[in-house]
N, CA and C atoms as a LAMMPS dump frame, in Angstrom:
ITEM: TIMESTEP
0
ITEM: NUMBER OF ATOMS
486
ITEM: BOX BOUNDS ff ff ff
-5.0000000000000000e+02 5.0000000000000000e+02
-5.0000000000000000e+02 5.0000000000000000e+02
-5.0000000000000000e+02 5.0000000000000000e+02
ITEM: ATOMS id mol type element x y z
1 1 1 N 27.718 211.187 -420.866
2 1 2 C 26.406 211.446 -421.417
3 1 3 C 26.274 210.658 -422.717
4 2 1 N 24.774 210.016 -423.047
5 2 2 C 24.429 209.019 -424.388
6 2 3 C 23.471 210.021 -424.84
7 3 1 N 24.314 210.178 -426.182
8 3 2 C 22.687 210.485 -427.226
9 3 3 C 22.125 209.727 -427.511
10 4 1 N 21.427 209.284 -426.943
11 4 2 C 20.149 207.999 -428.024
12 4 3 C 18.789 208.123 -428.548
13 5 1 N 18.173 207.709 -429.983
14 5 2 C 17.231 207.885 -430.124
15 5 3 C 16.072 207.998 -429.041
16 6 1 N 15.11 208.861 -428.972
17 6 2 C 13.898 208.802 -427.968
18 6 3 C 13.069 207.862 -428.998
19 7 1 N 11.78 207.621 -427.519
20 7 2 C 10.804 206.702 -428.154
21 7 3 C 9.464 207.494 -427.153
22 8 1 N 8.572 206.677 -427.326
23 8 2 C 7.781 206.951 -426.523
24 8 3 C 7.929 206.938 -425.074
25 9 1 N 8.341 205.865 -424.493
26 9 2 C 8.759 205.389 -423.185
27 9 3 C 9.698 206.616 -422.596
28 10 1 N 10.085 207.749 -423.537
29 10 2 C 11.271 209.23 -422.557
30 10 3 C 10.227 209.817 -422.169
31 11 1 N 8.546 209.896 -422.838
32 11 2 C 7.991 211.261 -423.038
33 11 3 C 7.598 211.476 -421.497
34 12 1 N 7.478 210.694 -420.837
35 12 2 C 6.966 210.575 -419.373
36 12 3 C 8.578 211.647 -418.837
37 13 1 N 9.742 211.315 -419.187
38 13 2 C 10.23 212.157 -418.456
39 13 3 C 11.079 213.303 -419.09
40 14 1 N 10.518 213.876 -420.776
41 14 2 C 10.756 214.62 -421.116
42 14 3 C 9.616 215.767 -420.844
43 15 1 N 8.185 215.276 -420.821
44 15 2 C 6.845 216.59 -420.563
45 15 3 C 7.215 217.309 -419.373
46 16 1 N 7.508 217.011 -418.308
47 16 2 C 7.961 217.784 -417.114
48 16 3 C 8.334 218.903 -417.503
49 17 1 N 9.779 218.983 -418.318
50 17 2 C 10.585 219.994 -417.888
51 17 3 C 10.008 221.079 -419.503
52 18 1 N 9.878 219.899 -420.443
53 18 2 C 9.355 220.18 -421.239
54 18 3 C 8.255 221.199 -421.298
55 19 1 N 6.713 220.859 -420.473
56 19 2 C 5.62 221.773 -420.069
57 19 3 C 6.647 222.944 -419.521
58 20 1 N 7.268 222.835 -418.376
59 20 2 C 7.792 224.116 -417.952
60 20 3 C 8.295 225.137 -419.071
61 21 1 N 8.968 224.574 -419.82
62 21 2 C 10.133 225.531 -420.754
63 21 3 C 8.732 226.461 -421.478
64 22 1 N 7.761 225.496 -422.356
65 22 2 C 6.999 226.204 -422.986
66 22 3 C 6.258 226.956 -422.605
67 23 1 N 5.831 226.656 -420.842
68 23 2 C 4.677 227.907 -420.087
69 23 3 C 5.322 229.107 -420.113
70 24 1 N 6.609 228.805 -419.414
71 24 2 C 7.407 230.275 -419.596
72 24 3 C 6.81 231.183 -420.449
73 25 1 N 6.985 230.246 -421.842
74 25 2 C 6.947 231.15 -423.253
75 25 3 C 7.97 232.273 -423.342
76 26 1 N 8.873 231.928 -422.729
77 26 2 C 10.691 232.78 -423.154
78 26 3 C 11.042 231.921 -424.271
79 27 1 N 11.294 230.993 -424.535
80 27 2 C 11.863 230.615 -425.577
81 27 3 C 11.687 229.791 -427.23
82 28 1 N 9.999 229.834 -427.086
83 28 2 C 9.597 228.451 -427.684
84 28 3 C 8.058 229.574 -428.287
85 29 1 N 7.912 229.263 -429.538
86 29 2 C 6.669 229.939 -430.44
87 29 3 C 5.415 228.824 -430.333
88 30 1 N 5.687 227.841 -429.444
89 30 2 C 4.734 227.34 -428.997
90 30 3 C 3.701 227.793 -428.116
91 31 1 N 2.048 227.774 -428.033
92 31 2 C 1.548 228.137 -427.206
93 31 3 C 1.866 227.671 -425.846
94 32 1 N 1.651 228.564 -424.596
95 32 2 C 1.897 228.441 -423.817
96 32 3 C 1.361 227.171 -422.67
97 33 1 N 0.146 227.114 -423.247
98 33 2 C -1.358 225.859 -422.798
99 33 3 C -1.32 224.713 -423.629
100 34 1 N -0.184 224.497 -424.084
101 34 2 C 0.127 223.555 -425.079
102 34 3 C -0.055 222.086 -424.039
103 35 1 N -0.855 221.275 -424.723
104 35 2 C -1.479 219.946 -423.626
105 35 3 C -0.258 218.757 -423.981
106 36 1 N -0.733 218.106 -423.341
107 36 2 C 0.802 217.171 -423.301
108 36 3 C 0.525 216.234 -424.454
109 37 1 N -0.527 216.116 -424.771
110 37 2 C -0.614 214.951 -425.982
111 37 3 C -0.415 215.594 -427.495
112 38 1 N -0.735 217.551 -427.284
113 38 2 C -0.365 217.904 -428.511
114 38 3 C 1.013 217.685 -428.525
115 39 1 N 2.09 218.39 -427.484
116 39 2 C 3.422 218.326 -427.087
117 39 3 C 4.375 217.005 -427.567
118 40 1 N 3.483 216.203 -427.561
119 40 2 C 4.112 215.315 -427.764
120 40 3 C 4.039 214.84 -429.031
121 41 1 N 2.558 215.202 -429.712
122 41 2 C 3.302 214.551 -431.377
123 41 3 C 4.044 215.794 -432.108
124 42 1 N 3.891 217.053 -431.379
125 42 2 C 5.208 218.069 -432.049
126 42 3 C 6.675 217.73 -431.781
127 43 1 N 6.534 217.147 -430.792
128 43 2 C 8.064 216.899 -430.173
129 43 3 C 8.701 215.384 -430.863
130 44 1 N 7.958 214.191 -430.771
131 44 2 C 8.524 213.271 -430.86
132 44 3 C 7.939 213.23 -432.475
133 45 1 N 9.267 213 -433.679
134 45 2 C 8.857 213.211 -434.876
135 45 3 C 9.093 211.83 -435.518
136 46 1 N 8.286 211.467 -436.375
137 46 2 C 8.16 210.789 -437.479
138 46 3 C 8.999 210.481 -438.553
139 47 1 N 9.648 209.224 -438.588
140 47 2 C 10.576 209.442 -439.889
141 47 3 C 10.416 210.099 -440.647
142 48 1 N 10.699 210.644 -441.815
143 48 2 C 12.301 210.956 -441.912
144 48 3 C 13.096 211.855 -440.453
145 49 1 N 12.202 213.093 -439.854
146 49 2 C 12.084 213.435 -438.882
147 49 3 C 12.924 212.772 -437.355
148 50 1 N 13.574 213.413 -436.869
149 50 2 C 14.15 212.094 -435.909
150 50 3 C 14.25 212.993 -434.208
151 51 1 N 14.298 212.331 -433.361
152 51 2 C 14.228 213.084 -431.611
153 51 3 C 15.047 211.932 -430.887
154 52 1 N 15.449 212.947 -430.545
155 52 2 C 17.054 212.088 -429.404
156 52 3 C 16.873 212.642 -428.208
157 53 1 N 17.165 211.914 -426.89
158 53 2 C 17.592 212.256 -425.553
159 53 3 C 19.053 212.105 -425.325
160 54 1 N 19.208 212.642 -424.398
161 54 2 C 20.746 213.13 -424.049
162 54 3 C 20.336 212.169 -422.523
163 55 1 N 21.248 211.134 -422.045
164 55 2 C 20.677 210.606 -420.562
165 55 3 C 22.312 210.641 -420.116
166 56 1 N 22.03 210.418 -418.604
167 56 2 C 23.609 210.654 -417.789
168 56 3 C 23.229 208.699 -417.63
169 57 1 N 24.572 208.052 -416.713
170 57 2 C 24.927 206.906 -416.706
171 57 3 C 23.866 206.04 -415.994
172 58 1 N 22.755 206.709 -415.134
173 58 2 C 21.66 206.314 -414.905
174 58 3 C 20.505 206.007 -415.832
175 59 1 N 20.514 206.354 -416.793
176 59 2 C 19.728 207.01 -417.398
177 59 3 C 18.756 207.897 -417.611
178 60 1 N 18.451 208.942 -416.625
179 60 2 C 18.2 210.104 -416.277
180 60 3 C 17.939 210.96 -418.066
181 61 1 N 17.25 211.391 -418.21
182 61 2 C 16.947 212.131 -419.225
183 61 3 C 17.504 213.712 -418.687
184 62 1 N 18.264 213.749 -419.678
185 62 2 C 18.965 215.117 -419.092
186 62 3 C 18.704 216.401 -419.835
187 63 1 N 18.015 215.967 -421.638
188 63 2 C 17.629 217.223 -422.168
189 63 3 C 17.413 216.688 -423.426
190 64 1 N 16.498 217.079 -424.653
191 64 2 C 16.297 216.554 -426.113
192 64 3 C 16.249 217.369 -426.888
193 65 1 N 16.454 216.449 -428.476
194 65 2 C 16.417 217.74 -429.718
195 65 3 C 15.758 216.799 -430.757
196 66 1 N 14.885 217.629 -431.607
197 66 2 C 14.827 217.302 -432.468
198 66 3 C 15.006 217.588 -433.87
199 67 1 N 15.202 216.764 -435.045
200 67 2 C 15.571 217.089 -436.525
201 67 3 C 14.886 216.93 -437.017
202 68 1 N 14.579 217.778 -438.443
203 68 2 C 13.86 217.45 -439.341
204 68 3 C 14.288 218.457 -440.64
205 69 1 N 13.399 218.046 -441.954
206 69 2 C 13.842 219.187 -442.918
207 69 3 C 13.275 220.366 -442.504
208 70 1 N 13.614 221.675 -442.86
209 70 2 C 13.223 222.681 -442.365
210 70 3 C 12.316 223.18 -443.522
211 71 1 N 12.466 222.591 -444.699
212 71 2 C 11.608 223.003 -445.845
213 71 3 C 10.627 221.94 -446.266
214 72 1 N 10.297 221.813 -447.62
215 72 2 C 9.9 220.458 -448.149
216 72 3 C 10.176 220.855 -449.947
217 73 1 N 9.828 220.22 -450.631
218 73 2 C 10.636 220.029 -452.181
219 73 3 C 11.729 220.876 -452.315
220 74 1 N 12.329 221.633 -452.882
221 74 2 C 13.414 222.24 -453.475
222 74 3 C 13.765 223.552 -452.324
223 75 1 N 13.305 222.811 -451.068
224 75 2 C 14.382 223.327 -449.894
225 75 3 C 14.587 222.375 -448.726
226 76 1 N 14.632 221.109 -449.356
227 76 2 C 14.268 220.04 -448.332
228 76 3 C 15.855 219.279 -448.317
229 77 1 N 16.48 220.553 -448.57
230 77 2 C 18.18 219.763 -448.468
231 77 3 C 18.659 220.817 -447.362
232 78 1 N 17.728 221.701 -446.6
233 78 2 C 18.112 222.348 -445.131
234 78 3 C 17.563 222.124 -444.364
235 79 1 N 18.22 221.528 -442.779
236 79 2 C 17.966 220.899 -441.872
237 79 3 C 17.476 222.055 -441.161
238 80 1 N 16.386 221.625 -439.636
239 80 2 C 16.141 222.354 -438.868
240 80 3 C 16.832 221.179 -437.467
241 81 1 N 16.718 222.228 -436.246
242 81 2 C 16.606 221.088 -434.866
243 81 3 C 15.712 222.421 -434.043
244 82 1 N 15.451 221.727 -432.845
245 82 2 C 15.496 222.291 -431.652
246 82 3 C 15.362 221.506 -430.909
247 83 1 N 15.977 222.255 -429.358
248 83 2 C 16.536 221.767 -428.147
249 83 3 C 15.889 222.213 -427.155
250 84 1 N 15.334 221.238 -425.919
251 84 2 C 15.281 221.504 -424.794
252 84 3 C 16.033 220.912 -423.853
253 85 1 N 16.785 221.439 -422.792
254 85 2 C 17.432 220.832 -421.758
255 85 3 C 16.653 220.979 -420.871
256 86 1 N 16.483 219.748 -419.435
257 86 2 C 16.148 219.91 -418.354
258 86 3 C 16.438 221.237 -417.802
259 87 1 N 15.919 222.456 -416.886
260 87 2 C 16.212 223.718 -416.183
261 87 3 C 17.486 223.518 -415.525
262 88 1 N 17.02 221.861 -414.678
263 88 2 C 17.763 221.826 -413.48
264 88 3 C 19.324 220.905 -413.888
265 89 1 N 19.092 220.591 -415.196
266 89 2 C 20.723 220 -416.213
267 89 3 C 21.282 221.35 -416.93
268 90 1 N 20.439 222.646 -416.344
269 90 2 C 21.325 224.054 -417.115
270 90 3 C 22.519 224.171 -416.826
271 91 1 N 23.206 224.164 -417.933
272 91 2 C 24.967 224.674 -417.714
273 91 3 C 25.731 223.651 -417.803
274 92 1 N 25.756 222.645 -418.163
275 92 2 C 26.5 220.851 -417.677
276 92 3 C 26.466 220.483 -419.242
277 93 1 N 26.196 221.265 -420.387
278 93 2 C 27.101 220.799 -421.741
279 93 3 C 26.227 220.113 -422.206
280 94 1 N 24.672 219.739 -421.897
281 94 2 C 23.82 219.071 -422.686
282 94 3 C 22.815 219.782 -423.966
283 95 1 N 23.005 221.204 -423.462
284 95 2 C 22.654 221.56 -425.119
285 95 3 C 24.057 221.919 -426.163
286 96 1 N 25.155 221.912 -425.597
287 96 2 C 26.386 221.709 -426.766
288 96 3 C 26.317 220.73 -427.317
289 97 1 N 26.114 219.318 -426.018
290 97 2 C 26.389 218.3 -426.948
291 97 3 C 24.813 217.901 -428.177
292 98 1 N 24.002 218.389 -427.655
293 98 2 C 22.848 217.618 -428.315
294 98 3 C 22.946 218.914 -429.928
295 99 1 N 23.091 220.083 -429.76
296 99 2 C 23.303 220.96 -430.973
297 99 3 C 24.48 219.971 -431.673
298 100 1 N 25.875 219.729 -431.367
299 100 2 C 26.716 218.87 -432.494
300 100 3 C 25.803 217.865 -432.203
301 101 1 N 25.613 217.258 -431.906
302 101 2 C 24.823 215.516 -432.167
303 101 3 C 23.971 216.098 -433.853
304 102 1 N 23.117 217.033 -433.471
305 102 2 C 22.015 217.399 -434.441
306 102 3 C 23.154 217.446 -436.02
307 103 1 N 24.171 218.575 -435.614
308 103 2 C 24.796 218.878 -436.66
309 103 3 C 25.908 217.755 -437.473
310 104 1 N 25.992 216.889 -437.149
311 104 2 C 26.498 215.299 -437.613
312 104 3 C 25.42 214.77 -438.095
313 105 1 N 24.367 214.653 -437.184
314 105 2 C 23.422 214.291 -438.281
315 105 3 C 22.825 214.489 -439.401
316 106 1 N 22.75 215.83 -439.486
317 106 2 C 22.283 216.631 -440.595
318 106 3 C 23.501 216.775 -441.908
319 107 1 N 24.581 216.18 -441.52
320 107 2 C 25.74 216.209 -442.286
321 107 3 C 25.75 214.945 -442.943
322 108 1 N 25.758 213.985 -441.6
323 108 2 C 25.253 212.574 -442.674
324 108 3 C 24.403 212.296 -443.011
325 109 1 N 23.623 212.573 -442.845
326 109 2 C 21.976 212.882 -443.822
327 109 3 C 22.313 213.184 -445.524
328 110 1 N 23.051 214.008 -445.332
329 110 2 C 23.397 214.727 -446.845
330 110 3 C 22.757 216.326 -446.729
331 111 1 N 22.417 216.533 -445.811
332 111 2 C 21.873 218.693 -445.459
333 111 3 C 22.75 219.257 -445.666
334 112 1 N 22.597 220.414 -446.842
335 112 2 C 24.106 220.961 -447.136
336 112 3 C 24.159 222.057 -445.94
337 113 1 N 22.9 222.158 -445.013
338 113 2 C 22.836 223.757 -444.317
339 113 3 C 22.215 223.202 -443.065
340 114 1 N 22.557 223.722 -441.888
341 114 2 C 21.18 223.933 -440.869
342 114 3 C 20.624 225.316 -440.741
343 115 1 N 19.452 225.647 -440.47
344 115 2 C 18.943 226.848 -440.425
345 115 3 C 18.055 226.438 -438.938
346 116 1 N 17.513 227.753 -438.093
347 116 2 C 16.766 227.825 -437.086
348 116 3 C 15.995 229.317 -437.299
349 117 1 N 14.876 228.886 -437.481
350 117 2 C 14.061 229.828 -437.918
351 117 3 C 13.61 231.12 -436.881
352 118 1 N 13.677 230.384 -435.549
353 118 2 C 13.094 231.493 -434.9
354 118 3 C 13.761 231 -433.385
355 119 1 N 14.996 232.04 -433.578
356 119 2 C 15.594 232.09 -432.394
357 119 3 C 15.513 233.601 -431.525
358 120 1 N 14.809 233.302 -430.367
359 120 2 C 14.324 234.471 -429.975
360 120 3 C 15.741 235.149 -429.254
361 121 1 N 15.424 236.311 -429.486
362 121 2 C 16.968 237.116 -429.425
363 121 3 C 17.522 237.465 -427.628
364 122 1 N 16.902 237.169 -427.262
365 122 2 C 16.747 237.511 -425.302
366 122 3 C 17.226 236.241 -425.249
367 123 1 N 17.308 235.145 -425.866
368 123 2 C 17.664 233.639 -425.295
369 123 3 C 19.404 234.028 -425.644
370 124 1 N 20.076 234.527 -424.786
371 124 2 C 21.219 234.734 -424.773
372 124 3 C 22.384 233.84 -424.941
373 125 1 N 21.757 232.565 -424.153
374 125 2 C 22.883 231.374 -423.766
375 125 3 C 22.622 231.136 -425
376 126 1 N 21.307 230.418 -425.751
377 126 2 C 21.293 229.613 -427.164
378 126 3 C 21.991 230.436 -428.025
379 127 1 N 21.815 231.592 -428.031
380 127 2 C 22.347 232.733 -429.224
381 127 3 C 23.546 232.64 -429.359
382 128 1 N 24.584 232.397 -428.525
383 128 2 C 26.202 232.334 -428.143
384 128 3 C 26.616 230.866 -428.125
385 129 1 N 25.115 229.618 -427.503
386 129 2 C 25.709 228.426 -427.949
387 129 3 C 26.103 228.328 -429.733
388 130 1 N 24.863 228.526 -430.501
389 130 2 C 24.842 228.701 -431.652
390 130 3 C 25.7 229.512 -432.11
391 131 1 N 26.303 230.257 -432.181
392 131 2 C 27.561 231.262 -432.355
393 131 3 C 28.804 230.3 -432.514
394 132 1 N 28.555 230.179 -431.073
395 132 2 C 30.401 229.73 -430.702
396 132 3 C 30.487 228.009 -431.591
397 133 1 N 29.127 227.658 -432.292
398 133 2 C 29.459 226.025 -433.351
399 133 3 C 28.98 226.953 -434.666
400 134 1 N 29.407 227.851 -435.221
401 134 2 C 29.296 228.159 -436.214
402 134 3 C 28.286 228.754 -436.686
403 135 1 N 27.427 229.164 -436.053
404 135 2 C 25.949 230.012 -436.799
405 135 3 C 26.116 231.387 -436.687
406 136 1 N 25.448 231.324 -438.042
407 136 2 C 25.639 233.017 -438.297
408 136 3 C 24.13 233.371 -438.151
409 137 1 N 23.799 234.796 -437.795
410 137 2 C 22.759 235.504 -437.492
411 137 3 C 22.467 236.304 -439.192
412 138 1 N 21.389 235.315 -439.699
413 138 2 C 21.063 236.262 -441.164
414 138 3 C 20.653 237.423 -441.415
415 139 1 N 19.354 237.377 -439.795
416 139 2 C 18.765 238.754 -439.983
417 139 3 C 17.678 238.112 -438.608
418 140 1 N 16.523 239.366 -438.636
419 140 2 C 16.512 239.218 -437.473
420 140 3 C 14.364 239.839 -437.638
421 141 1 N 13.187 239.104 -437.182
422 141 2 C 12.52 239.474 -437.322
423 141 3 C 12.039 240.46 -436.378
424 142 1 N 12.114 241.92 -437.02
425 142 2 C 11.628 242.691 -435.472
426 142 3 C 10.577 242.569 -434.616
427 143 1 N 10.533 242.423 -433.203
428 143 2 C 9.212 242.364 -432.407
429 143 3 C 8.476 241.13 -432.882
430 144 1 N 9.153 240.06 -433.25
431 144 2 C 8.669 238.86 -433.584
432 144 3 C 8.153 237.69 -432.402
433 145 1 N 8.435 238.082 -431.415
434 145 2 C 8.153 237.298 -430.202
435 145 3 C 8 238.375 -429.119
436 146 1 N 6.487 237.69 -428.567
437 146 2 C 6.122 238.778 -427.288
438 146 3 C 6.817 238.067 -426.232
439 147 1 N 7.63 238.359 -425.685
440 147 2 C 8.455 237.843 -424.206
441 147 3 C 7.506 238.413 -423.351
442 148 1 N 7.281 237.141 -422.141
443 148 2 C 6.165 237.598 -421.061
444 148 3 C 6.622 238.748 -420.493
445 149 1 N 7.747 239.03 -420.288
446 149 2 C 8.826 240.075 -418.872
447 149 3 C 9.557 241.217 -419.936
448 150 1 N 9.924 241.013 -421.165
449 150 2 C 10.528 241.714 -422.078
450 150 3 C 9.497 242.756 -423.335
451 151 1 N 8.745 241.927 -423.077
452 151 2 C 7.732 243.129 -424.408
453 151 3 C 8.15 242.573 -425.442
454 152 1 N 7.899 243.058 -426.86
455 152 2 C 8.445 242.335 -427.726
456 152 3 C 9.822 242.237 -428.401
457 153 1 N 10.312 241.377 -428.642
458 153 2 C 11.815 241.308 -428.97
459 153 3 C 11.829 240.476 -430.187
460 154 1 N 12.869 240.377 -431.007
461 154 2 C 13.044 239.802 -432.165
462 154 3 C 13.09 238.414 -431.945
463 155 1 N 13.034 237.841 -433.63
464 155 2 C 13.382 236.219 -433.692
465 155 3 C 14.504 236.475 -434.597
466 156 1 N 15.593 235.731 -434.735
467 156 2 C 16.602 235.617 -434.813
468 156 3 C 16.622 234.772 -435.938
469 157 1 N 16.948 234.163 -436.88
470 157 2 C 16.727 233.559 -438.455
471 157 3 C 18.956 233.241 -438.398
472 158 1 N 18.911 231.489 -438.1
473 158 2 C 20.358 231.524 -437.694
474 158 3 C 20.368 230.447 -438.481
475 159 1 N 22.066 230.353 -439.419
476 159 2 C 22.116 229.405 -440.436
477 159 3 C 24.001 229.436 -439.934
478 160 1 N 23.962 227.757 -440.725
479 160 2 C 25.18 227.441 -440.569
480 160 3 C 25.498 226.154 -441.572
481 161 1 N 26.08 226.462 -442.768
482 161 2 C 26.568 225.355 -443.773
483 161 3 C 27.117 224.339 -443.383
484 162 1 N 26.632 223.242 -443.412
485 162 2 C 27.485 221.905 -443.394
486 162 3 C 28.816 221.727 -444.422
């Protein structure tokens, strides 16, 4: 698997799986009717800001993340990311690898911290990916996310020092 910067030319085969993840609305504080042209200038970011694909030896887009500061002036030395993997690339190590990809970057950047603001607490796999590379659970917003199938459940506020 290559991490390589995305460009425009992935978005054709990142919106697919992409639209799916967000209709759900299990995992993502994005609206659910979110159109592909908004999707896409949230997703693909702007320097300083940066978005990577994860592709197999074909080049197959297998899942993406993106970085950015999570603050701006005198909290703009803590990184944010988030990750989507393809559904059908679930389980095959492309959101491990693209979470460390993020967290090297944010290290050589100079980010003394990553933080993830709103990790919804039912997303079990992310909660334990994030765990098992070092994130700690700060606290937890109650009933912060309406899950379509769950009712409301918390967001999760997850940090991890570089």
């Amino acid at each position: 698997m290559l991490i390589r910067e995305a460009d425009a030319g992935d978005w054709p085969a990142i919106w697919p799986f992409f639209r799916t993840i967000v209709a759900a609305g299990e995992t993502f504080t994005y609206p659910t009717d979110l159109g592909e042209d908004e999707g896409r200038d949230w997703w693909l970011l702007p320097p300083p800001g940066r978005t990577v694909v994860a592709v197999d030896d074909s080049g197959t887009v297998l899942g993406t993340a993106k970085m950015n500061r999570n603050h701006m002036g005198n909290g703009s030395h803590i990184a944010g990311a988030s990750y989507m993997v393809d559904p059908a690339r679930s389980g095959q190590g492309v959101g491990r690898a693209l979470c460390a990809y993020t967290l090297e970057w944010a290290r050589a950047a100079g980010y003394r911290a990553m933080q993830f603001n709103a990790v919804v607490e039912t997303n079990d796999r992310a909660v334990r990916l994030y765990r098992s590379l070092g994130f700690d659970i700060l606290g937890t917003l109650p009933e912060g996310f309406r899950h379509p199938a769950k009712g409301y459940v918390g967001l999760h506020i997850m940090h991890r020092a570089l």
